[in-house]
Structure formats: structure tokens, C-alpha cells
ROPADO-84621 format. One line per field, with one value per residue (C-alpha): y, x negated, z negated. Coordinates in steps of 0.001 Angstrom, whole numbers. Layout:
Y c(Y|...)
X c(X|...)
Z c(Z|...)
END
This chain:
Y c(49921|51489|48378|50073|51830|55426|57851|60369|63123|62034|60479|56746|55773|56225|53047|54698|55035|51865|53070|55734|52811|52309|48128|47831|49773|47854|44579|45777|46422|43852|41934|43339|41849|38487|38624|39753|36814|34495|35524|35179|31901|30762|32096|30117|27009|27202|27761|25379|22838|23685|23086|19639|18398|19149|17680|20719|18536|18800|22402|23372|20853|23758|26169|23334|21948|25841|26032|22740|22917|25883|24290|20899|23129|25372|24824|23387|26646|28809|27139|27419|31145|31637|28957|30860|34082|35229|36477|33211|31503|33695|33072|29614|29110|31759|29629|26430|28209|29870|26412|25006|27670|27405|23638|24207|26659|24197|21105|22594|24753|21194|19216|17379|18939|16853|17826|16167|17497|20581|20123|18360|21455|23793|22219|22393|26378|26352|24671|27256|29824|27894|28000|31756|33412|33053|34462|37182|38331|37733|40043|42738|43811|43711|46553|49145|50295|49165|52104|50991|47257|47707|49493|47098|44155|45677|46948|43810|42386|45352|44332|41017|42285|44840|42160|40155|43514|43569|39828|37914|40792|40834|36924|36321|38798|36423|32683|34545|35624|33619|30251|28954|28553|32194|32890|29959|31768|35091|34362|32403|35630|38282|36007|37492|41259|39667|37083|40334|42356|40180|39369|43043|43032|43529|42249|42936|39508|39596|36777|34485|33887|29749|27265|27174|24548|21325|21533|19518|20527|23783|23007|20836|24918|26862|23742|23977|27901|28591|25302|27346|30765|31177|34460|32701|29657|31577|33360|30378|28694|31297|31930|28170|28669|32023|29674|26894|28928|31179|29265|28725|31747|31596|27532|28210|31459|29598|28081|30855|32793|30064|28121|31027|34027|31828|34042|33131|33268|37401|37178|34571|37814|40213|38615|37664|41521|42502|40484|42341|45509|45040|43306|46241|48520|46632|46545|50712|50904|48515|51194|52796|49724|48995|52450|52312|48540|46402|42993|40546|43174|43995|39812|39579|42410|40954|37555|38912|40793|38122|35467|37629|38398|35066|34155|37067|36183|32789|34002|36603|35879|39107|40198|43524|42702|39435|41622|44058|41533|40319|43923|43263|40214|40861|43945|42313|39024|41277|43785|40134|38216|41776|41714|38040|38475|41513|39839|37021|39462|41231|38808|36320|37284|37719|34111|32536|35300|32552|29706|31870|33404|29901|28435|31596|30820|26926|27938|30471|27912|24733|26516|27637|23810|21859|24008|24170|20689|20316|22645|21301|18003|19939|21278|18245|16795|20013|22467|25784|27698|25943|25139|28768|29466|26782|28625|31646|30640|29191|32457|34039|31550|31269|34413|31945|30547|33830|33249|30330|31694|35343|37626|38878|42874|43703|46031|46596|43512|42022|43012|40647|41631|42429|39182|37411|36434|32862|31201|30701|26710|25010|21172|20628|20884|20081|21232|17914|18028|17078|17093|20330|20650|24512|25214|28500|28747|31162|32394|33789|35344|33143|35659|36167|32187|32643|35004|34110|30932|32684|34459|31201|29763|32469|31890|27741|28953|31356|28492|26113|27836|28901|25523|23592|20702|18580|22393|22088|24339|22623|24163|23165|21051|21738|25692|26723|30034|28141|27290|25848|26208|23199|22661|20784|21902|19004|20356|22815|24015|23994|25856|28711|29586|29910|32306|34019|34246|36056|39045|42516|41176|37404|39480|41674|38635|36905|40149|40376|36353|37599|40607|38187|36769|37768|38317|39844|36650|36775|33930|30750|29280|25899|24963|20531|18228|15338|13083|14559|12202|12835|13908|12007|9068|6094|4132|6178|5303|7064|10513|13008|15936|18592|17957|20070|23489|26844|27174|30380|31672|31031|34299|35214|34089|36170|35547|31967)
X c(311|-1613|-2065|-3368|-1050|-1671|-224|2279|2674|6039|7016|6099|8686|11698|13450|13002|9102|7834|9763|6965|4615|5232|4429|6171|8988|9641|9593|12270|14602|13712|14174|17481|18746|17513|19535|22454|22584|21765|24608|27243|25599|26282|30083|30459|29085|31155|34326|33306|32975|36703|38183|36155|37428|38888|36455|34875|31951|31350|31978|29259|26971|26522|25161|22735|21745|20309|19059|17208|14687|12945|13200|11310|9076|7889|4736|3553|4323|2937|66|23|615|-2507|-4476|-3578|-2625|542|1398|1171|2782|5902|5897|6071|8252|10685|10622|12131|14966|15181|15264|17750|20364|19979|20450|23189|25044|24681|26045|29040|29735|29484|31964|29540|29591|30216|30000|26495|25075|26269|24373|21788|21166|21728|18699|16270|17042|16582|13221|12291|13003|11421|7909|8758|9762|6431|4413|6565|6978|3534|2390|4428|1392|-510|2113|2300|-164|-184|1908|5284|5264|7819|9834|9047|10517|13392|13780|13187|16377|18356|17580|19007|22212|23054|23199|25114|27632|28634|27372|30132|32934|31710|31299|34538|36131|33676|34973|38479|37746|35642|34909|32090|29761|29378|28209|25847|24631|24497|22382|19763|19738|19477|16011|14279|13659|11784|9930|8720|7800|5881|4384|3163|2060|-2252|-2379|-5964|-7727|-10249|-12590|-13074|-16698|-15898|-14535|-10554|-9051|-7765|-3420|-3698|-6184|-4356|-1060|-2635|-4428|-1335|446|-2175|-2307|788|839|-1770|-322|2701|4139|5018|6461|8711|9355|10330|12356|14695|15202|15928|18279|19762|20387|21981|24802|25178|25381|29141|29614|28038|29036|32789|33516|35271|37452|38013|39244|41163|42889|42982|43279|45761|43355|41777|37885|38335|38923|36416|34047|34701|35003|31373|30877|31457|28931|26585|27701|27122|23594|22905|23693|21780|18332|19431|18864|16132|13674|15907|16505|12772|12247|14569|15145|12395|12919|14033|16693|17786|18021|20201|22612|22694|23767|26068|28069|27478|29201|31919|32349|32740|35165|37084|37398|38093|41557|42337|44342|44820|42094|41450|40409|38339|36441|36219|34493|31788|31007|29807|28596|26335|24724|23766|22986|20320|19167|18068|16577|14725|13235|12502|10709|8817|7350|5832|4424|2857|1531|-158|-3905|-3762|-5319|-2211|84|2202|1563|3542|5850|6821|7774|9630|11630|11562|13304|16082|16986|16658|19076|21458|21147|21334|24533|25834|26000|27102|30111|31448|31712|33276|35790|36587|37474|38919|39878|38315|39347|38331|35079|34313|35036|32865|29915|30843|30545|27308|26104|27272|25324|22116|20103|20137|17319|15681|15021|12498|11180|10880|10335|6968|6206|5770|2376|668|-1021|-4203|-6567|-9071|-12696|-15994|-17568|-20467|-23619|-23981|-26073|-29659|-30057|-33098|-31244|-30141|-26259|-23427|-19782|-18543|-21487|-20197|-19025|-20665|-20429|-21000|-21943|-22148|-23699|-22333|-24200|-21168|-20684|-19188|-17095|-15658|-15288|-11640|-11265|-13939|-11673|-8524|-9948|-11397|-7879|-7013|-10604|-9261|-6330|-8107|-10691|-8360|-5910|-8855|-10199|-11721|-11228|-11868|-12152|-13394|-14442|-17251|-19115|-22759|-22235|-25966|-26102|-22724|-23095|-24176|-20635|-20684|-17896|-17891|-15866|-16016|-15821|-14650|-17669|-20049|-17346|-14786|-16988|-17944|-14182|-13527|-16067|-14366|-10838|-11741|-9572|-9940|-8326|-10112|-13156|-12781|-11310|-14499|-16424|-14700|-15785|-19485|-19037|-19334|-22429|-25065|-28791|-31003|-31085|-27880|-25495|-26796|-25417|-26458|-25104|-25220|-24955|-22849|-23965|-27515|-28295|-25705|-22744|-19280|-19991|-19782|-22496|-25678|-24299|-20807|-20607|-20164|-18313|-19854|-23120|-22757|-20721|-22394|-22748|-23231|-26688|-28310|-29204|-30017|-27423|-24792|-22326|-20478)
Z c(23582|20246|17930|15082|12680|12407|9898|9866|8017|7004|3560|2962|526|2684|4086|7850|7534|9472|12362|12729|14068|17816|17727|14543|15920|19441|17568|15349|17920|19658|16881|16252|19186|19065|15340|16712|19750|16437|14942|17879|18623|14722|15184|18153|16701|13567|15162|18313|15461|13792|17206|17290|13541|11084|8126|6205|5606|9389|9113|6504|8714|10795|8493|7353|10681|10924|8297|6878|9991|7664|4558|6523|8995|6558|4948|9095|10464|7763|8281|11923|11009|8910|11620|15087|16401|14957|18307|20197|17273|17888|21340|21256|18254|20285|23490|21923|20587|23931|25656|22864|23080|27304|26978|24406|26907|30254|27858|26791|29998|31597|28650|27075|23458|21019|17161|16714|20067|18102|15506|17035|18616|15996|14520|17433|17982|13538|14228|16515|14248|11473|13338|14438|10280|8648|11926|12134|8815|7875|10703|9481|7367|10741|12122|9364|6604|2787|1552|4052|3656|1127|3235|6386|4905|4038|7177|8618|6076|7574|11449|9999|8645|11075|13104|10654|10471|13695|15645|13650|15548|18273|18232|17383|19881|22705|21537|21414|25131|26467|24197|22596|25913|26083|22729|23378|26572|24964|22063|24901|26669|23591|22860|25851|24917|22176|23557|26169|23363|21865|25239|25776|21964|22203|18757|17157|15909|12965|14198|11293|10363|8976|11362|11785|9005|10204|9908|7119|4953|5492|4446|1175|687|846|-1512|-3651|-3936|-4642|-7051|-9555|-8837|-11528|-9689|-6608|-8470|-10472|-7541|-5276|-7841|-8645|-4799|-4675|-7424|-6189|-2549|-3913|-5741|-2949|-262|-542|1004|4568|5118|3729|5664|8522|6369|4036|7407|8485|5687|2571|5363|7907|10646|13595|15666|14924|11602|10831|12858|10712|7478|8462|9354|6049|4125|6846|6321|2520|3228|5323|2158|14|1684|2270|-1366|-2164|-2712|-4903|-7443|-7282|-8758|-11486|-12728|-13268|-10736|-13362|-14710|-10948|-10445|-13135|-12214|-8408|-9401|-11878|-9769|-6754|-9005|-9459|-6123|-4756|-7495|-5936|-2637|-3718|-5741|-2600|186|1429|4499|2985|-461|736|2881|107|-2286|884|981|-2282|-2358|1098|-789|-4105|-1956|412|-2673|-4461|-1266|-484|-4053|-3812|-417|-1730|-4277|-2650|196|-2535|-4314|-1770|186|3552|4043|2658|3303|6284|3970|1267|2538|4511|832|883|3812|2592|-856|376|3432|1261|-1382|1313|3063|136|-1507|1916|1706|-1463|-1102|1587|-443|-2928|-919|376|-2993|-4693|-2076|-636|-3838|-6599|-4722|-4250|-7927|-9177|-7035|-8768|-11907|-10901|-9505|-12468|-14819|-12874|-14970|-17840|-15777|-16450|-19774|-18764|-15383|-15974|-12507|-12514|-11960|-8543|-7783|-4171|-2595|-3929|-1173|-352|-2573|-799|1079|-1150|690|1331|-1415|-980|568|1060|1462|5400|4887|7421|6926|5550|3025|-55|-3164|-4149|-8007|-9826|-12603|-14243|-17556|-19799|-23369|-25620|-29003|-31362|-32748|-28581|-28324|-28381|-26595|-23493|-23583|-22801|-20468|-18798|-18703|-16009|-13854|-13920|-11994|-9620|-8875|-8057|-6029|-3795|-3244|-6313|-7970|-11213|-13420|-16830|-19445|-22160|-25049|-26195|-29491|-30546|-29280|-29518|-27857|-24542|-22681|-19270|-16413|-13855|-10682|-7304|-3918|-1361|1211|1834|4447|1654|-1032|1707|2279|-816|-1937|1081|-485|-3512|-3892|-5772|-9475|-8968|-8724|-11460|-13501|-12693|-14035|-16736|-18038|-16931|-19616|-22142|-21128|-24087|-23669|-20738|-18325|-15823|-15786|-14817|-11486|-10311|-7062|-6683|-4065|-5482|-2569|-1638|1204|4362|4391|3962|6731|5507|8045|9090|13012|12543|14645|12576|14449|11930|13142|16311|14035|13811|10289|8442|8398|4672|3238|-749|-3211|-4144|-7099|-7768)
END
């Protein structure tokens, strides 16, 4: 199989231009397949669990026994996604779904299904496809070239909702035949031309030159990245906010087709279909509202008309115009989850790309699981109507949020900057040597002081999300020209990787501080053991497992 993504002389803006990449392209279908059997599977739950009771708390349990395993899993399996081979990661993550939705099928084909071995299993095949989301999609920039991406994740949102277009019919037209077991057994069996795709996959692995992070010290880095970087927040918490209001729609559908429509398993299928069929025109024209409307003006407009949509099918009782308004509502829903996803892709390194775009997954499914949850109580109290109107108004309120949490522009990715040498070291250092404390010495005009300040502000942030701790910022009382920038480093370890995360604008933000600097000396950069003899053991007889790592070889400093 050819790995590495070649170019075509074909146009890279168009929504069919990752499709040109053989690996990219097999996992897509592939893909496509394994979405559709997730879909039948979810129809035959739902309705499995309306034959079982009658309680639409129960009912929306479904859609959140699916989906909360992403919103707890994340952060792990991003960080098993930056930590391990993407590839292996999917495998495995795909396997446990693979043995939940076998299990699943051989419990009820035997009688034994009961509505929490439902969702007891609902939740194991979510957790698989917890761990598998942030591997996957993080690899995607691994398939195609810089240029596509774009296009490749909305793709990706398409495989999703053609899937969602026609696995809900085709579903519902299976439990209507055949009952529940055999969209349990069909989704176990649509996982395999994935899982052999991925198999055949000879995925190309940069070697890292620093020892693998521990799991947790990599999930407290991907916290703490995204924690200083302001574009992701805002990102995550208005796709938190967009899930919660909009979740009314996926965890109500069976009882929108059954109690406002008076249908059955088929019309609960393609009531479903339709949202699909509108996601599926949605991502179709991402690349078009990208182009035109700047992505907190395109929010607004999708949660708009979303909120109206909802309230619409929540006054219809007629088949044709409640499909009619999920046509809607799926496009505006995909065209805002496509801009969402795009801009935390964009926005995170490659070293924290499956960290990132794990709190992605986290937000959309915690919104969706917690208002999943919380409509169903709703509906139990007020009925399916009102409760779909009050998460249309919601919806249609939820830009006000916009006013504090602004979208951020959208660019290309930050590429990762140039590796620095390794620092000149003359004191015998392990891995766990530490605290290290910098500090860079900067000589400033007075008439610049406000404005090197400012632009220190911003260099806090980068520091910090890229490993440092205990920032500050001081000015010489006696030589006020002479300003000093201090930071800690946990280790040695922790200092060397990040000097290794640095990307394109940190670097140039970092030049831009130097340009201040006065005089003909360079900065000043002092480079401090906090705890000069050992490293962290406490007793001089305790092991210490970093004694035995290949460290980088010392060569002459570089910058900070």
C-alpha cells in the first residue's frame, strides 16, 4: 500500500479531493461502513428499549449510554493517541466494540436482554469508540497533505451522515423484519472491513527522539495545553453549548416517531434518515460557508435556524413536514460541528493534535449526554412537545454566548518550528533532574516597556501550555531597562520536550520579544538546577529508573 500522500494535479479545495489518496481513501469507505452498522445498531437499541418500557427517561438512556463513554474516555485515549501508534490504537479500540456488539447479539438472540444489559452494553461498544475517535481523526493529517485536511474532515462528517441517511432506513426496515438481534449482529459484522483496513494500513512512524510520556503526565499536558490556549477553549465551550441544546433531537427521535408521528420501527428509520441526509448536505457545503462567512457569523446562522427547526418538528405532526425540518436541522447541525472540528484540528500541534481533538469529542458527546439526559426528564414532566420547544428556544438563544466567547479565525495548522539544539550541560543530569528554573534576561527601551509587556503576556501562555510552570515577568527596580522572564520546568526530561513543541508562530512570537532586546550582547539565558545534587529521590538508596534512559546527546546551546 503507498503510505505517503502524493499529489494530484486535481484541485485541492473541492470536498472530493482526499479521495485522491489511496490509504486515506480505503479507510473512508471502510469507515463508511462501520458508521452505517453504528447506526442500525443505535436503531435497534432505541426501539429494542421502547418495546422493553415505556419511561422516556430509559429511552434517552440510550443515546447517553453511547455517548458519555467519550465524554469520560476522552482526554485517556487522546493521550494514548499522541503516546502510541495511531494504527494500533484503532485496532484495539475497534476490537472492544467488535466484542461488545458480538456479545450484545448472542445475549439477546439467547433472551437475556434486559434494558440495563442494553445499556450496559451500549456503553462498552461507546468506550470502544471513545478510544478509537481521537486516533482516527487525528491521523487524518497522516493520510492527506496540509492543503485537503479541510476537506478530509468534512469528508470524514459526510462518511458519518451518509450513514446516518440511510442506516436509520435500513435499520428500521431490519427490527421491522427481523428484530433487534439482527441489527445487533449487523453492526458487529460491518466493524470488520475496518478493523482489516486498518490491519493492512503500513502507517509511517516518526521515531521520537525523548522518551514516551508516562499516561499521566500526558493527559495533565494535553489539560494543561489546551487550559492556556484561548482558541480551543472557546472552541470547546461553545461545542458543549451547541450539544446540550441539541441533543433533544437524536435522544427524542423515537418518541417523536412514535407518540407525535403515531409511526412505527420504519418511521423512527427514516425520520432518522433525514437528519442524515441534511448532515450529509451540510458538510457538502462546508467549504463553501468557510469561504464566505467568517466562523462566528456561520455559528450564529446554524444555531439560528437549528432552533427553529426543532421548534418545528416539535409543533408538526405530519411525517412530511417533520422530516422536512430534520433536513434542516441535520445540515446546519453538521455545517456547525464541521466548523467546530476544523478549528480545533487547525489550531492544535501535531504533539497534542489526539489530546485536542479528544476534548473535542469530550465536549460534543458530553453536550449531547448531558441534554440527552436532561430532556428526557423534561419530557417526562412536560411532554415530547413542549420539551422539544424549550430546546429550541435554547438553540435559538445559545449565540448570545457569542458575545462572551467569540469563534476565533480559522488559518492552516501551526506547523511545528525547526528543532533547537540541546543546551550546552556540563552538570551530570538524569531525566527526573529537577526543577530546572530559566531565566532570560531581557534589556528594553523604556519607551517599549508597555509594549514588550504585552507582548510577554502572549510568551506566558506559550510557555505554559508547552510545559512550564510558576511564569513570571519582573523588572529591575535600580536599572529599569533590565527585565527578566523566569519559569520552571518539572525535569530536565520535561524542559527538553518542550523546547521540542515549539511551533512556527511560538517561534516567531518568541522572536518577536527578542526584537526588543537593546544593545550588542544577545539575550541572557541562564539555565538552573533547583535541586543541584540528584535528582527527585528522596533517599540516596531509592532506584531511580531514569538512571538507565538514553538521554539526548549535549551539544552547543541553542535558543531558550
Amino acid at each position: 500500500m503507498t503510505e505517503s500522500p502524493k499529489p494530484a494535479p486535481l484541485p485541492s479545495d473541492g470536498i472530493a479531493a482526499p479521495l485522491r489518496f489511496p490509504v486515506f481513501r480505503r479507510i473512508w469507505l471502510a469507515s463508511l461502513l462501520s458508521n452505517l452498522g453504528l447506526m442500525i445498531q443505535s436503531v435497534g437499541a432505541a426501539w429494542a428499549m421502547t418495546q422493553m418500557t415505556a419511561s422516556a427517561d430509559k429511552v434517552a438512556l440510550v443515546q447517553t449510554a453511547l455517548m458519555l463513554p467519550i465524554m469520560i474516555l476522552a482526554m485517556p485515549a487522546g493521550a494514548v493517541a499522541d503516546m502510541y501508534d495511531r494504527r494500533m490504537v484503532s485496532l484495539a479500540s475497534l476490537a472492544l466494540s467488535l466484542v461488545g456488539a458480538s456479545t450484545l447479539t448472542a445475549m439477546d438472540w439467547t433472551g437475556h436482554i434486559t434494558p440495563n444489559i442494553l445499556l450496559a452494553f451500549c456503553f462498552i461498544i461507546g468506550s470502544g469508540m471513545a478510544l478509537f475517535g481521537p486516533a482516527w481523526q487525528s491521523s487524518v493529517g497522516e493520510q492527506v497533505p496540509e492543503d485537503v485536511l479541510p476537506a478530509a474532515v468534512a469528508l470524514n462528517g459526510i462518511s458519518y451522515n451518509i450513514a446516518r441517511s440511510f442506516g436509520p432506513a435500513i435499520g428500521g426496515v431490519v427490527v421491522a423484519a427481523a428484530g433487534a438481534v439482527a441489527a445487533f449482529g449487523a453492526n458487529a459484522l460491518l466493524y470488520v472491513p475496518l478493523f482489516v483496513v486498518l490491519l493492512l494500513w503500513r502507517r509511517q512512524i516518526e521515531v521520537s527522539r525523548l522518551p514516551r510520556e508516562r499516561l499521566n503526565r500526558a493527559i495533565v499536558s494535553g489539560i494543561r495545553y489546551i487550559a492556556n490556549s484561548p482558541s480551543i477553549k472557546i472552541v470547546l465551550m461553545r461545542t458543549l453549548i451547541t450539544g446540550i441544546c441539541g441533543g433533544s433531537i437524536s435522544a427524542l427521535m423515537p418518541l417523536v416517531a412514535r407518540d407525535l408521528l403515531h409511526g412505527g420501527a420504519q418511521t423512527y428509520g427514516i425520520m432518522l434518515g433525514a437528519f442524515g441526509m441534511g448532515a450529509v448536505i451540510g458538510a457538502l457545503n462546508i467549504g463553501h460557508i468557510r469561504k464566505h462567512f467568517a466562523s462566528e457569523t456561520a455559528i450564529r446562522g446554524c444555531t439560528l435556524i437549528m432552533g427553529m427547526a426543532i421548534i418545528g418538528v416539535a409543533m408538526s405532526t405530519e411525517p412530511v413536514l417533520t422530516a422536512a425540518s430534520l433536513v434542516v436541522a441535520g445540515a446546519v447541525w453538521m455545517a456547525a460541528i464541521a466548523l467546530f472540528n476544523i478549528g480545533v484540528q487547525l489550531s492544535a500541534p501535531r504533539w497534542v493534535a489526539g489530546r485536542s481533538l479528544a476534548a473535542f469529542q469530550a465536549a460534543i458527546a458530553g453536550g449531547i449526554a448531558i441534554g440527552s439526559w436532561g430532556w428526557g426528564r423534561l419530557t417526562d414532566v412536560v411532554g415530547i412537545e413542549w420539551a422539544l420547544i424549550v430546546s429550541g428556544i435554547a438553540m435559538f438563544a445559545s449565540p448570545l454566548f457569542g458575545l462572551v466567547w467569540r469563534m476565533p479565525p480559522t488559518g492552516a495548522r501551526d506547523e511545528d518550528a525547526e528543532r533547537l539544539e540541546d543546551p550546552e550541560v556540563q552538570l551530570q543530569l538524569t531525566a527526573r533532574s529537577g526543577p530546572l528554573v530559566v531565566e532570560i534576561e531581557y534589556r528594553v527601551d523604556q519607551e517599549q516597556a508597555r509594549a514588550f509587556h504585552g507582548v510577554m503576556q502572549e510568551v506566558q501562555l506559550t510557555r505554559q501550555r508547552n510545559g512550564a510552570y510558576g511564569w513570571s515577568i519582573a523588572r529591575d527596580i535600580a536599572d529599569p531597562e533590565l527585565w527578566t522572564e523566569r519559569y520552571h520546568c518539572p525535569t530536565w526530561m520535561d524542559f527538553l520536550r518542550q523546547r521540542n513543541r515549539t511551533t512556527q508562530s511560538e517561534r516567531a512570537l518568541y522572536l518577536r520579544a527578542a526584537g526588543f532586546h537593546l544593545g550588542p550582547d544577545p539575550v541572557r539565558v541562564r539555565r538552573m538546577l533547583e535541586r543541584p545534587f540528584g535528582s527527585v529521590r528522596w533517599k540516596e538508596e531509592t532506584p531511580d529508573r531514569a538512571a538507565t534512559e538514553v538521554l539526548p546527546a549535549s551539544t552547543p546551546a541553542g535558543s531558550s
